[in-house]
C-alpha positions in Angstrom: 87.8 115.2 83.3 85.5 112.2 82.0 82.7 111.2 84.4 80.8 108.4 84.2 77.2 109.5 83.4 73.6 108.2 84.1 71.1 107.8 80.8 68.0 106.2 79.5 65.9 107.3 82.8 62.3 106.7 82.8 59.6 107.0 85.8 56.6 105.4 85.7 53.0 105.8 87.1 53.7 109.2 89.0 56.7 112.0 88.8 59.6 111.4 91.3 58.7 112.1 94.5 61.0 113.7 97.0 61.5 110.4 99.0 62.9 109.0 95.8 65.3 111.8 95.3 66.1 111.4 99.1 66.5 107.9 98.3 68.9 108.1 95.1 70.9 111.1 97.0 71.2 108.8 99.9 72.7 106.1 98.2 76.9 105.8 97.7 77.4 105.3 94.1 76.0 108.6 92.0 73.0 107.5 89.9 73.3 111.1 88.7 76.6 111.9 89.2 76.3 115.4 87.1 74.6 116.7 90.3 77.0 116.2 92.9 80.7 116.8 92.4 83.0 114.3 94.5 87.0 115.4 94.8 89.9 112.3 94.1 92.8 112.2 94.9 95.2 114.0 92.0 92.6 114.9 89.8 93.1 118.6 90.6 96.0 120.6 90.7 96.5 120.8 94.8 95.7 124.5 95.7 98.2 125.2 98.1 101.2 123.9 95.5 103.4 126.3 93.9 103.9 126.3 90.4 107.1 124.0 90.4 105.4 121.2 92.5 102.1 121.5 90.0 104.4 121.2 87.1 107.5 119.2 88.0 107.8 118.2 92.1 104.2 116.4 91.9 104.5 114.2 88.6 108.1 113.4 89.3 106.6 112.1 93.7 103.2 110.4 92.1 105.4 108.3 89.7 108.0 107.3 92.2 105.4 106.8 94.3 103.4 104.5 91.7 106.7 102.6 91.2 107.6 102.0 94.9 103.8 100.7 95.2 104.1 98.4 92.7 107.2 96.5 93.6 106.3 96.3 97.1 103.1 94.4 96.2 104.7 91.9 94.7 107.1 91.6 97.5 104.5 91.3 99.8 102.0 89.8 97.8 102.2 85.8 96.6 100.6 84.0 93.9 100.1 80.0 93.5 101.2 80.6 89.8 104.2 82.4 90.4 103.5 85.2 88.2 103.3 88.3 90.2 100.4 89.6 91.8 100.1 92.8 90.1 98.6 94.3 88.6 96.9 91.2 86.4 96.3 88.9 89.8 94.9 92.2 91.3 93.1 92.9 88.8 91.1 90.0 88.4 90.4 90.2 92.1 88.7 93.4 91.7 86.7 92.0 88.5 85.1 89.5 90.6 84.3 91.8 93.7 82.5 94.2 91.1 79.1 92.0 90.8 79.1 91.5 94.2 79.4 94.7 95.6 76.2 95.8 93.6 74.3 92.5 94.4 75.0 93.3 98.5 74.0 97.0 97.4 71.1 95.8 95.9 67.5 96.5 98.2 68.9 99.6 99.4 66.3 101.9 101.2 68.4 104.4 102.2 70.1 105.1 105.9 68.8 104.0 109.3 67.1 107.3 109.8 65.8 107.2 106.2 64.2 103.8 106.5 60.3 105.0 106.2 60.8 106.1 102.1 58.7 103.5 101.4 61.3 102.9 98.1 63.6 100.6 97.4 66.9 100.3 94.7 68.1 97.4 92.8 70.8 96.7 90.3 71.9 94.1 87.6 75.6 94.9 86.5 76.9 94.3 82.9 80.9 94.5 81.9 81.2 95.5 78.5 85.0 93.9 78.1 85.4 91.5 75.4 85.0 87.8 77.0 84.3 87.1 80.4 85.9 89.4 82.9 86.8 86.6 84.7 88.6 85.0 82.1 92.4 85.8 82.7 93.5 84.8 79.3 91.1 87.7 77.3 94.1 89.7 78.6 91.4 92.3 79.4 89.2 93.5 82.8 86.9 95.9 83.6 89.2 98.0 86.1 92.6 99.6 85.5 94.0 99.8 89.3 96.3 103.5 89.6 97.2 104.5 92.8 98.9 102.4 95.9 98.6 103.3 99.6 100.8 102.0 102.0 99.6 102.5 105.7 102.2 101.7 108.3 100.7 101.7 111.9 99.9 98.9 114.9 96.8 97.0 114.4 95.1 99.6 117.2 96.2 102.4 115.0 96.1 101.4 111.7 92.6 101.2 111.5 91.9 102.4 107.8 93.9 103.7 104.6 91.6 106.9 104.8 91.7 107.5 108.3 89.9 111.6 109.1 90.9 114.5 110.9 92.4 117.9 110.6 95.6 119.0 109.1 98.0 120.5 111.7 101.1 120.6 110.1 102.3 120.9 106.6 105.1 120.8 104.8 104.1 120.5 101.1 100.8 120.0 99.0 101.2 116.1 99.3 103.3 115.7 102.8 101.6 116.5 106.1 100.5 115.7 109.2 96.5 115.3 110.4 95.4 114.3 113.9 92.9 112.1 114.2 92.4 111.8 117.4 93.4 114.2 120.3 93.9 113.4 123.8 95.1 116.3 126.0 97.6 119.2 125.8 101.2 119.3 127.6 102.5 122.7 129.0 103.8 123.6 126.0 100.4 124.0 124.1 100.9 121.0 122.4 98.1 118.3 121.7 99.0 114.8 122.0 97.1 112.0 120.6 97.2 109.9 117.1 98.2 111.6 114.3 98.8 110.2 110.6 101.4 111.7 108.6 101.8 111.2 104.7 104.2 111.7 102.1 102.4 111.0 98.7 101.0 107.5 98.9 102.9 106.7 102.0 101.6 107.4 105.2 102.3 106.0 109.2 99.8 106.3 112.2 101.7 106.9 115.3 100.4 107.7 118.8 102.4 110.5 120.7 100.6 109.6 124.0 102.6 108.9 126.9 105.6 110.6 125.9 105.5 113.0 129.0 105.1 116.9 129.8 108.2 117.3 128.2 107.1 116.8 125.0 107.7 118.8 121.8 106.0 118.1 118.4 108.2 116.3 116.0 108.5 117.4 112.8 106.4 114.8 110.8 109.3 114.0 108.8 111.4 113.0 111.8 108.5 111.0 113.4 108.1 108.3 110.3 111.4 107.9 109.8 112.1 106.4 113.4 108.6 104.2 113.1 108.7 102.9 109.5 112.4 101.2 110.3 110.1 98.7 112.9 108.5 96.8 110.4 107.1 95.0 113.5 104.5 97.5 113.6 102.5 96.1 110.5 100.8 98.2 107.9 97.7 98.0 105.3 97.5 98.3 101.6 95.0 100.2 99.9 94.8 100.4 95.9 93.0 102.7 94.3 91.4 101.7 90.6 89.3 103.2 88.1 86.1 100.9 86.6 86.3 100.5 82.7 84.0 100.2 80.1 80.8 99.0 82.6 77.2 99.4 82.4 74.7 99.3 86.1 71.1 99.2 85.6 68.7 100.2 88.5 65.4 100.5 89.4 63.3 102.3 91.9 60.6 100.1 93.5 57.5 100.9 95.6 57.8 98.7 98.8 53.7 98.4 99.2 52.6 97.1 95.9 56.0 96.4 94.6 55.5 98.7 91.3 58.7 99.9 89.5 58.6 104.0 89.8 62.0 105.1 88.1 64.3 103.0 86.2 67.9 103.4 84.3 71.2 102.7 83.2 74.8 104.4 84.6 77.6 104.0 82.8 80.2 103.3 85.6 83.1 104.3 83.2 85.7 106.2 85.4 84.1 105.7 89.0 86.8 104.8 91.4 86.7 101.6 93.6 88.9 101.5 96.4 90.3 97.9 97.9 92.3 97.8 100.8 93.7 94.4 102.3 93.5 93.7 106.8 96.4 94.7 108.3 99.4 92.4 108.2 102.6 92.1 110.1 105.9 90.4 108.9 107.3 90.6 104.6 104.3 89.1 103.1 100.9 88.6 102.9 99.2 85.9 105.3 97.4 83.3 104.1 93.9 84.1 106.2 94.8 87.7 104.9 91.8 88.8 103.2 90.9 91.8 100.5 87.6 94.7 101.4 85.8 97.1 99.2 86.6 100.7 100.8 85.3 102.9 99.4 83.3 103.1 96.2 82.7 106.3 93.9 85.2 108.3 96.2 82.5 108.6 98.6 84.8 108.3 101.7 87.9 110.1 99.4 86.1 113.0 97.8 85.4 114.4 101.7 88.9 113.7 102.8 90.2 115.2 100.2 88.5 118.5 100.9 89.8 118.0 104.5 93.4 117.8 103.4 93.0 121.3 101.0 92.2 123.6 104.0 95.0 124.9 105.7 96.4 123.8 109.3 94.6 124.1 112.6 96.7 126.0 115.0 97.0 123.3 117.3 99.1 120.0 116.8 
């Protein structure tokens, strides 16, 4: 698969120095992507799918999936114009959060615990789409938006669209259940806490707390089922997009004299962005309802996706 790569790197004055390298490694987005190989979501065949899901089952979900995404955006979603909101109103959104994200990102000198490098990174970032990106009549932007996630769950719950925690129960390569959060265990050896269970793109939070000693795990196809038809319970929307044809330049300063050590340009072609909108209740969209950047460069993704390969914990 294509990944976006860093070129034209130059150092001046002295060699890297390992708190640059700390620095760089610290930082989300991959400056040098070919060292550090980061997991998405459907890039690789799942390896606990059989041949038939690989082949037929999986396409056939993740386009039915794609489909049932799409419409319920534009449900949900409203635009002054009219014209639906995606992918082209989405789109543009994402155009225009681009150049901000790196401008906040800009000054980075690493983590709390790595704030003594002594080094700090900024960035000036370049679309290469003909026009401005923010024009909406070039009929072209810088990000091609692919995947939609749908997270059903309370405020309380629903926290995140990439909520952690082990798998405990699975019943295909894309339909399971994680808990990601564990309270205490009943008689029958069973943990009860907040679990999130997920078919595809689709997932629901649910807390099993307070259901008493008598309590058996439900399967987690019985457990959404019940919750999802209480639309009272709210949910947020996640969509997952792929940067075009982009260029970021950075450069490595010394904090104490302010001399420019290490420079270059990354070609952001195929990093992922993630935006997910704040959880909502009711058939569309509120007006105060507002759009984040999740996750960038499948820094939050590529570790749950590893989580999600490994086979169940014992306990649920």
């Amino acid at each position: 698969m294509f990944r976006f790569r860093a070129f034209s790197t130059t150092t001046q004055n002295r060699p890297p120095v390992p708190s640059i390298k700390q620095l760089i490694a610290s930082y989300p987005i991959r400056l040098y992507p070919a060292e550090i190989e980061r997991k998405n979501y459907f890039d690789f065949p799942a390896p606990n799918a059989s041949l038939f899901e690989r082949l037929v089952s999986l396409p056939v979900r993740l386009l039915l999936a794609r489909f049932a995404g799409k419409t319920f955006l534009n449900l949900c979603f409203k635009t002054d114009s009219g014209k639906p909101f995606y992918p082209r109103q989405f789109q543009q959104g994402v155009s225009q959060a681009l150049p901000t994200l790196f401008d906040r990102l800009s000054g980075w000198d690493g983590t709390t615990t790595n704030s003594n490098i002594g080094h700090s990174i900024s960035f000036r970032y370049d679309s290469f789409i003909a026009g401005s990106f923010l024009d909406t009549n070039t009929g072209a932007f810088p990000v091609a938006p692919d995947n939609i996630w749908i997270t059903f769950g309370t405020f309380k719950n629903a926290t995140s669209t990439l909520l952690r925690g082990p798998v405990v129960d699975r019943d295909d390569a894309v339909m399971f259940t994680r808990r990601i959060a564990a309270s205490n265990t009943n008689r029958n050896n069973n943990t009860q806490g907040t679990h999130v269970w997920r078919d595809v793109c689709l997932e629901c939070v649910y807390n099993d707390e307070g259901l008493g000693e008598d309590f058996e795990f439900i399967p987690p196809w019985q457990v959404p089922s019940v919750r999802l038809s209480d639309a009272s319970m709210g949910r947020r929307v996640a969509v997952d997009s792929t940067v075009l044809a982009s260029m970021l330049s950075f450069e490595v300063t010394r904090l104490e004299d302010g001399v420019v050590v290490e420079s270059g340009d990354v070609d952001l072609a195929g990093m992922g962005i993630r935006m997910e909108s704040s959880h909502f209740v009711g058939k569309e969209f509120p007006e105060n309802g507002v759009w984040k950047i999740a996750d960038v460069d499948h820094y939050l993704i590529s570790p749950r996706v590893v989580e999600e390969e490994r086979k169940p914990v014992l306990t649920v």
